[in-house]
One Martini backbone bead per residue (centre of mass of N, CA, C, O) as a GRO file, in nm:
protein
  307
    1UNK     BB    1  16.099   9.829   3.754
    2UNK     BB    2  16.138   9.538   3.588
    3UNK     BB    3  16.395   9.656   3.424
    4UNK     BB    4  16.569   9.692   3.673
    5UNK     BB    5  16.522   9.387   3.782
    6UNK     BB    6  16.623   9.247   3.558
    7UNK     BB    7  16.916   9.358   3.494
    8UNK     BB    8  17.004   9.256   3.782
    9UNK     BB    9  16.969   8.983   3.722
   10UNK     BB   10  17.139   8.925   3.478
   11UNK     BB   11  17.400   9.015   3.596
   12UNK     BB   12  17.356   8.777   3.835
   13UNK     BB   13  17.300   8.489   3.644
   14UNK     BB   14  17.150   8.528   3.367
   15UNK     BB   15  16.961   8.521   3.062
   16UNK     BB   16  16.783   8.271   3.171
   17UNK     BB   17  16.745   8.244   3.427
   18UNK     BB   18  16.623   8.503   3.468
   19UNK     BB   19  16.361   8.434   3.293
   20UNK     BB   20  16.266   8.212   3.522
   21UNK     BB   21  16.252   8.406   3.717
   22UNK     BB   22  16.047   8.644   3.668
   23UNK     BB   23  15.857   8.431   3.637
   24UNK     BB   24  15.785   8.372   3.890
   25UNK     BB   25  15.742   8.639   4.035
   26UNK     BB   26  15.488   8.692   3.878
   27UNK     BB   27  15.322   8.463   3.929
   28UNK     BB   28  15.309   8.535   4.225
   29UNK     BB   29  15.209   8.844   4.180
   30UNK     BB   30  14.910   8.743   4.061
   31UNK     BB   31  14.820   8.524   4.255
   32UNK     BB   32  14.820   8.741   4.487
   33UNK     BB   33  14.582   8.946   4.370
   34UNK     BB   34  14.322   8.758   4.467
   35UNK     BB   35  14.049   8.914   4.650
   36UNK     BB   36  13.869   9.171   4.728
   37UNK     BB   37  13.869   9.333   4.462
   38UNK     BB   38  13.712   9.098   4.315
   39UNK     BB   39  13.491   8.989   4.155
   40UNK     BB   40  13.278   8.772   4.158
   41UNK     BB   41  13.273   8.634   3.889
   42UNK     BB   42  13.574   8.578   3.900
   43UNK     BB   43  13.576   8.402   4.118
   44UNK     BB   44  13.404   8.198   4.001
   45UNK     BB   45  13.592   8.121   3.804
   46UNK     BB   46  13.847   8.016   3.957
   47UNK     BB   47  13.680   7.788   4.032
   48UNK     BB   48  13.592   7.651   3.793
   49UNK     BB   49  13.913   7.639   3.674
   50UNK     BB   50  13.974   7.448   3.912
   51UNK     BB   51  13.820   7.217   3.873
   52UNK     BB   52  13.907   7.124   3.589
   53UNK     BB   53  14.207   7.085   3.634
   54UNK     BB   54  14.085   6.880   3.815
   55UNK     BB   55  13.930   6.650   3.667
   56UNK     BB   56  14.156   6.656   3.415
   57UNK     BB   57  14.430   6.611   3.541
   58UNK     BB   58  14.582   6.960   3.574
   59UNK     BB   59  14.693   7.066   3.824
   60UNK     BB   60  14.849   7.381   3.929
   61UNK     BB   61  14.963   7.397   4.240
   62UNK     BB   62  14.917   7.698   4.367
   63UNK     BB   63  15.052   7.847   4.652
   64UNK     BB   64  15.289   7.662   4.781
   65UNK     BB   65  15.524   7.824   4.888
   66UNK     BB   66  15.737   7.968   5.090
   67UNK     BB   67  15.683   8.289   4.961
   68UNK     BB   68  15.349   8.232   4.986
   69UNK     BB   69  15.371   8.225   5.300
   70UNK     BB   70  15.516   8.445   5.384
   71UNK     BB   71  15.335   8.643   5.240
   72UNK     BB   72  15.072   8.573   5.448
   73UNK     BB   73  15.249   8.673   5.735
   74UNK     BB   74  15.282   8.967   5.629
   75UNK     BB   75  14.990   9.042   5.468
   76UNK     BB   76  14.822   8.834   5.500
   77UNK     BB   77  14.497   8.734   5.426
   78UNK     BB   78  14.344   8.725   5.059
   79UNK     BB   79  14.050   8.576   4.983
   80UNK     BB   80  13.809   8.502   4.708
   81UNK     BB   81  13.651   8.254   4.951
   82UNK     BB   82  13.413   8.140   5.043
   83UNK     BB   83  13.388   7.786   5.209
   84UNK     BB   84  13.108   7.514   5.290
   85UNK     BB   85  13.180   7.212   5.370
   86UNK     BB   86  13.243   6.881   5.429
   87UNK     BB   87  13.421   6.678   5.618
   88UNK     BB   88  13.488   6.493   5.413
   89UNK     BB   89  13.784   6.308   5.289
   90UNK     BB   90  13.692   6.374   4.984
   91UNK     BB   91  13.648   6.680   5.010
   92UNK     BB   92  13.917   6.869   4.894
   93UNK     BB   93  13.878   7.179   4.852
   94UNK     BB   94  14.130   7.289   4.748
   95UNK     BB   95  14.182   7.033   4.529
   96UNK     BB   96  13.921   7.102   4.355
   97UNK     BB   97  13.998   7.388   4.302
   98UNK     BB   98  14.330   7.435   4.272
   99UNK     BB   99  14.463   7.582   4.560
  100UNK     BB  100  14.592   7.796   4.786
  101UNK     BB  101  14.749   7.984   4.984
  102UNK     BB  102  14.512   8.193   5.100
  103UNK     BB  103  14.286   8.181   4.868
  104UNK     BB  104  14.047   7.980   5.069
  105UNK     BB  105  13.764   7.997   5.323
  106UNK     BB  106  13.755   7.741   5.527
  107UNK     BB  107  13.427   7.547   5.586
  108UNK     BB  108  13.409   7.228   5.815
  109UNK     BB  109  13.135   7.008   5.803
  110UNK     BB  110  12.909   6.781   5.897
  111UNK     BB  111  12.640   6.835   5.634
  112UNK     BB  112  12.713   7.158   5.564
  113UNK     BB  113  12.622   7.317   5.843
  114UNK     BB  114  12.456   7.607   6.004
  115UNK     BB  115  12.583   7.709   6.281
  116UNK     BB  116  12.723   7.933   6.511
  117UNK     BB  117  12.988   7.857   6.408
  118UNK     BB  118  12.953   7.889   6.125
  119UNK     BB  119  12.833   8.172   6.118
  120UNK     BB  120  13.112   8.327   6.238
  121UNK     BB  121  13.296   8.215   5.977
  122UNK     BB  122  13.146   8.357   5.778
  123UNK     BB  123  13.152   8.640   5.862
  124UNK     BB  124  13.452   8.636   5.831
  125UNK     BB  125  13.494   8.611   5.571
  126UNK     BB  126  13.238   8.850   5.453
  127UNK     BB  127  13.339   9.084   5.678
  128UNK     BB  128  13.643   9.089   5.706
  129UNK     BB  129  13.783   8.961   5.433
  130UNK     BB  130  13.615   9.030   5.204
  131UNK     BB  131  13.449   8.839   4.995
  132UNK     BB  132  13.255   8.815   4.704
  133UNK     BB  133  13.231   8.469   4.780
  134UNK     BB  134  12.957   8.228   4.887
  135UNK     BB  135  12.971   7.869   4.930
  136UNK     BB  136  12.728   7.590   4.920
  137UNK     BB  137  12.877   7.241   4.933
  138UNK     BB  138  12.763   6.983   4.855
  139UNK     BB  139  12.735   6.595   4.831
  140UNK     BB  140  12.761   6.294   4.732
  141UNK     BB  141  12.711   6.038   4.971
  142UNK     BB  142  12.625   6.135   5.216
  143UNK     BB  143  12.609   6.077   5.560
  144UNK     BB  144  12.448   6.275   5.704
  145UNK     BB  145  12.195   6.297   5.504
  146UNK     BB  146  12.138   5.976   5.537
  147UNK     BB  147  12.083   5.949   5.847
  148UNK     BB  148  11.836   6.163   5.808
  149UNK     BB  149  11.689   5.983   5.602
  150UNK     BB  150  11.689   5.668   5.808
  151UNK     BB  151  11.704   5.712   6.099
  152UNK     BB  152  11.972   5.698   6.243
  153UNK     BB  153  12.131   5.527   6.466
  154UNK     BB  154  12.315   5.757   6.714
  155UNK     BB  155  12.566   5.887   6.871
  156UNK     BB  156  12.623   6.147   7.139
  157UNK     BB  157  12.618   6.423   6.889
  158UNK     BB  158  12.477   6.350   6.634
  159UNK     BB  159  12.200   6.392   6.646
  160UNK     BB  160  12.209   6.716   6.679
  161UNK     BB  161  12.333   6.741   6.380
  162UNK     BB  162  12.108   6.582   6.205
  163UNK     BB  163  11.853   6.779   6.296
  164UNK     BB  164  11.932   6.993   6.075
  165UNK     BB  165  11.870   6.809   5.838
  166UNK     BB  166  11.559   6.738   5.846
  167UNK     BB  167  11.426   6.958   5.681
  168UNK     BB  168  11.522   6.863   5.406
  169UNK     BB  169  11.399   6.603   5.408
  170UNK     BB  170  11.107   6.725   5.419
  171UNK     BB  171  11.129   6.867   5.174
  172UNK     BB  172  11.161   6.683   4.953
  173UNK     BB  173  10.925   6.490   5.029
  174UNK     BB  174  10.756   6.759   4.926
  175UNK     BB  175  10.848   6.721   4.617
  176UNK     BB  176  10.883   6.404   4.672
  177UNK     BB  177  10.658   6.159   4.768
  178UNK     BB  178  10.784   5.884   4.598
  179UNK     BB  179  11.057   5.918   4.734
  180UNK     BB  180  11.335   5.724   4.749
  181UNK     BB  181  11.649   5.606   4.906
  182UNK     BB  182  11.841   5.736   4.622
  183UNK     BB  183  11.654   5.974   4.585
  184UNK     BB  184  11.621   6.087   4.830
  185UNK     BB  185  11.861   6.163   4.909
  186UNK     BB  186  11.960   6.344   4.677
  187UNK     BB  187  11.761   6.543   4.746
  188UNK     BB  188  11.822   6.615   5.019
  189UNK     BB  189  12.129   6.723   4.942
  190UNK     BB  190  12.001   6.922   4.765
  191UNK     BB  191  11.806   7.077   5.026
  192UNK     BB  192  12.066   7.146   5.221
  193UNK     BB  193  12.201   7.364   5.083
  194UNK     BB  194  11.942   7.551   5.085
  195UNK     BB  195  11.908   7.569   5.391
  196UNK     BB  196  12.207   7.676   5.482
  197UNK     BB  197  12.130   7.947   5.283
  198UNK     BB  198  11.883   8.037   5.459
  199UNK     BB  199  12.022   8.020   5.753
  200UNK     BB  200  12.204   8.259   5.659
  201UNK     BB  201  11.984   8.461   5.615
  202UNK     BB  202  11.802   8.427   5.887
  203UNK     BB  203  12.090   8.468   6.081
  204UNK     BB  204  12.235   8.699   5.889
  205UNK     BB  205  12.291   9.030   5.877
  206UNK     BB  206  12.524   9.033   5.719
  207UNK     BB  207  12.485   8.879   5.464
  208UNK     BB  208  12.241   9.073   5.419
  209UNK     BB  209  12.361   9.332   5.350
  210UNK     BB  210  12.570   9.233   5.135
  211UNK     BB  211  12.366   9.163   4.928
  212UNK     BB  212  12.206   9.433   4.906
  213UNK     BB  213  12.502   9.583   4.837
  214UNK     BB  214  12.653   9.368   4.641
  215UNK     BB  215  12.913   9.256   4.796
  216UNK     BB  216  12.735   8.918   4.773
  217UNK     BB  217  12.757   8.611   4.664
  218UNK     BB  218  12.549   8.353   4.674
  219UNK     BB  219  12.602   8.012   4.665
  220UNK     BB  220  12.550   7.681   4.488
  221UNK     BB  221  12.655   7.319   4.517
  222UNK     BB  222  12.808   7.000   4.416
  223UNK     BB  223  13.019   6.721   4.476
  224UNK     BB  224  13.125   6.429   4.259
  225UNK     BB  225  13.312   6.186   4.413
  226UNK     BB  226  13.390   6.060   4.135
  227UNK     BB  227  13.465   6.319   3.905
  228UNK     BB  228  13.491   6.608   4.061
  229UNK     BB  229  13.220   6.774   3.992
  230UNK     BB  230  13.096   7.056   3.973
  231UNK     BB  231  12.777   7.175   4.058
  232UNK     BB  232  12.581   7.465   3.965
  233UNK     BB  233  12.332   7.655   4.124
  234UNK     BB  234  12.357   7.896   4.254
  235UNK     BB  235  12.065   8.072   4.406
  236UNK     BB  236  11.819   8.100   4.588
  237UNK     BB  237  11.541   8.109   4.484
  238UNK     BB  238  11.450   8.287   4.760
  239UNK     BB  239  11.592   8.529   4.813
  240UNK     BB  240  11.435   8.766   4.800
  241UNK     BB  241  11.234   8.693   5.046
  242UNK     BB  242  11.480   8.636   5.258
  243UNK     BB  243  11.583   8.927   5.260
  244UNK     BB  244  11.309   9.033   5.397
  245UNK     BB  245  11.299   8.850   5.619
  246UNK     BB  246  11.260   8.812   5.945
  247UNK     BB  247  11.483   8.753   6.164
  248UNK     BB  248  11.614   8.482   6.317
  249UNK     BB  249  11.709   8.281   6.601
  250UNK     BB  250  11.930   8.094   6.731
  251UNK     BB  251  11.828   7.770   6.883
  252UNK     BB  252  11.988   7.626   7.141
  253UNK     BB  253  12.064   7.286   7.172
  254UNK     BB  254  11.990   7.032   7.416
  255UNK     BB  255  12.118   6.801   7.544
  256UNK     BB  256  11.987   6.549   7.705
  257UNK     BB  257  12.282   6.379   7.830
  258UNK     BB  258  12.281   6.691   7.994
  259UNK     BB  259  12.379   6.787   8.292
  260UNK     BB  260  12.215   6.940   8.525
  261UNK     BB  261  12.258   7.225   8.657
  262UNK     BB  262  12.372   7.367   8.950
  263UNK     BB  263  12.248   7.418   9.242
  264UNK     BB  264  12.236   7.648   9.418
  265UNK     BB  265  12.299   7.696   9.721
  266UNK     BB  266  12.148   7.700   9.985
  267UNK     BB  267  12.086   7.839  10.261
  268UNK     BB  268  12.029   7.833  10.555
  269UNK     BB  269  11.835   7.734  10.798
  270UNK     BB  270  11.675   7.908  11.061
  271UNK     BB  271  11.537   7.616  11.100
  272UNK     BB  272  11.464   7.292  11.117
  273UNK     BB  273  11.149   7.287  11.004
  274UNK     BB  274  11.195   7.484  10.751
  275UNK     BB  275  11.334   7.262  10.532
  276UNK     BB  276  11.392   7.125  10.269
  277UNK     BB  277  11.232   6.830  10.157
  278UNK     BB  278  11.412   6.831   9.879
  279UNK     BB  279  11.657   6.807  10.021
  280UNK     BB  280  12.009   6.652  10.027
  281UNK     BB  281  12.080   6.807  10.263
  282UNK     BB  282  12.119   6.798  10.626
  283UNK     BB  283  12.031   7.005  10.834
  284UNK     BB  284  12.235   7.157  11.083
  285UNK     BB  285  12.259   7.072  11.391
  286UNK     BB  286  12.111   7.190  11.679
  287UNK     BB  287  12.243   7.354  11.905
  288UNK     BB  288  12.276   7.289  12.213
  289UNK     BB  289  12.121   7.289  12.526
  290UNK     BB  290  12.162   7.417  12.782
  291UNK     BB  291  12.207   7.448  13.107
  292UNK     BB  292  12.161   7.558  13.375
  293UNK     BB  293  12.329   7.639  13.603
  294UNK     BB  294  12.356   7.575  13.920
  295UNK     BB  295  12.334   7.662  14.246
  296UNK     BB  296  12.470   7.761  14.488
  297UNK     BB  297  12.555   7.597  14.787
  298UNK     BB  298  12.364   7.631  15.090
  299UNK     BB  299  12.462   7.702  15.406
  300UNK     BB  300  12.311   7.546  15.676
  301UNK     BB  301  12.139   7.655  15.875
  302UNK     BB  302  12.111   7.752  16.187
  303UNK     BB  303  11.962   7.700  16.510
  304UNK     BB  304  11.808   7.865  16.658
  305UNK     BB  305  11.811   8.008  16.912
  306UNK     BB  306  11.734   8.028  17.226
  307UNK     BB  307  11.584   8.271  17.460
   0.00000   0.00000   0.00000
């Protein structure tokens, strides 16, 4: 098939242009191979492949062109790694890794908690896609796990956020009772890996079905924003343990400054003294009570004649 299609090429361009288009061609064909067929293995080394080339200020900046968009619009989306990583600007993630379109399934939140929706995009990554690697990537110099490291005041709904990274920060200092400051901070950011981890054994059945039947590695990482090089943690310690223990229900956190919801109205009470006396609404005057109409007057009698 490459033999009729070069010398169609050839025919047609010329002989030097037609190997510059063949080699554009392959590489491009070879470039979408990579996706749910491929070993765990295999997939991690992409990402190691294209971290280096991102250190060392030589990426190859894969599968951005027009051909690879229409690509992936005519024949979908076949990413090769689920990954889970901080919203932080400093961190993009296709950049760290030299990845292009199509390439990897990214999931990006402040201090790379897995609550319910983040759970719901790993599993779409790792069950709908079968991505055959899922990486969960946090960072030196984290704003987020600093904040729950200094119990920093703050606003809005950062506390409800912040609150998932603190079993981190006690696991951390339960490692290490004398770490303060900027070691516990690293600490911490290293133990938020392992818990994000955690909680995805823990309360995803799918993730863990997919480890147990080996079509699934997770994976952690740190990734130094100075140096741009990622450090592999490898698999969590206990994952084996993490396998067996019995699923956890994520437990859904209610903001205290969300208002109360609204209490269904009342019936409306049978008789005003029945009211009840804790509601705020007044209830309804009772209806006047009418006056029996009064009697039609009647005509005076006459006085009895005399006999």
């Amino acid at each position: 098939m490459l033999k009729h299609l070069f010398l169609g090429v050839v025919m047609k361009h010329g002989y030097l242009r037609s190997l510059i288009l063949l080699f554009a061609f392959c590489g491009t064909a070879f470039a979408s191979s990579a996706g749910p067929g491929i070993p765990a293995d295999e997939a991690v080394k992409l990402l190691k492949d294209g971290n280096a080339r991102y250190v060392a200020g030589q990426p190859t900046h894969p599968n951005l062109t027009s051909e690879r968009r229409a690509e992936t619009v005519k024949g979908g989306q076949h990413p090769f790694a689920t990954i889970i990583g901080c919203s932080d600007s400093r961190e993009p993630l296709e950049l760290i890794f030299d990845q292009g379109v199509g390439d990897i399934f990214v999931i990006r939140v402040a201090g790379n908690v897995a609550g319910p929706d983040e759970l719901a995009s790993i599993e779409y990554g790792v069950g709908h896609l079968n991505t055959p690697v899922m990486l969960v990537l946090g960072h030196t110099a984290c704003g987020a796990v600093t904040a729950a490291v200094q119990n920093a005041k703050l606003h809005g709904n950062l506390p409800f956020l912040i609150n998932q990274i603190k079993p981190a920060v006690a696991k951390a200092k339960a490692w290490t009772p004398t770490a303060s400051g900027e070691e516990l901070i690293a600490k911490s950011i290293k133990a938020n890996v392992w818990l994000t981890m955690e909680n995805m054994f823990r309360k995803s059945s799918e993730v863990r079905e997919l480890v147990k039947k080996g079509k699934l590695l997770v994976i952690g990482g740190l990734y130094d924003l100075e140096s741009g090089k990622v450090e592999w943690l490898g698999a969590h310690p206990d994952q084996a343990k993490l396998l067996t223990a019995p699923a956890k229900a994520h437990v859904q956190m209610k903001p205290k400054h969300a208002p109360a919801p609204a209490a269904a109205p009342e019936a409306a009470p049978a008789k005003p003294e029945a009211a009840d006396q804790g509601s705020m609404v007044a209830p309804a005057p009772a209806p006047p009570v009418e006056s029996p109409a009064p009697a039609p007057a009647q005509a005076p009698h006459a006085a009895p004649a005399h006999q």
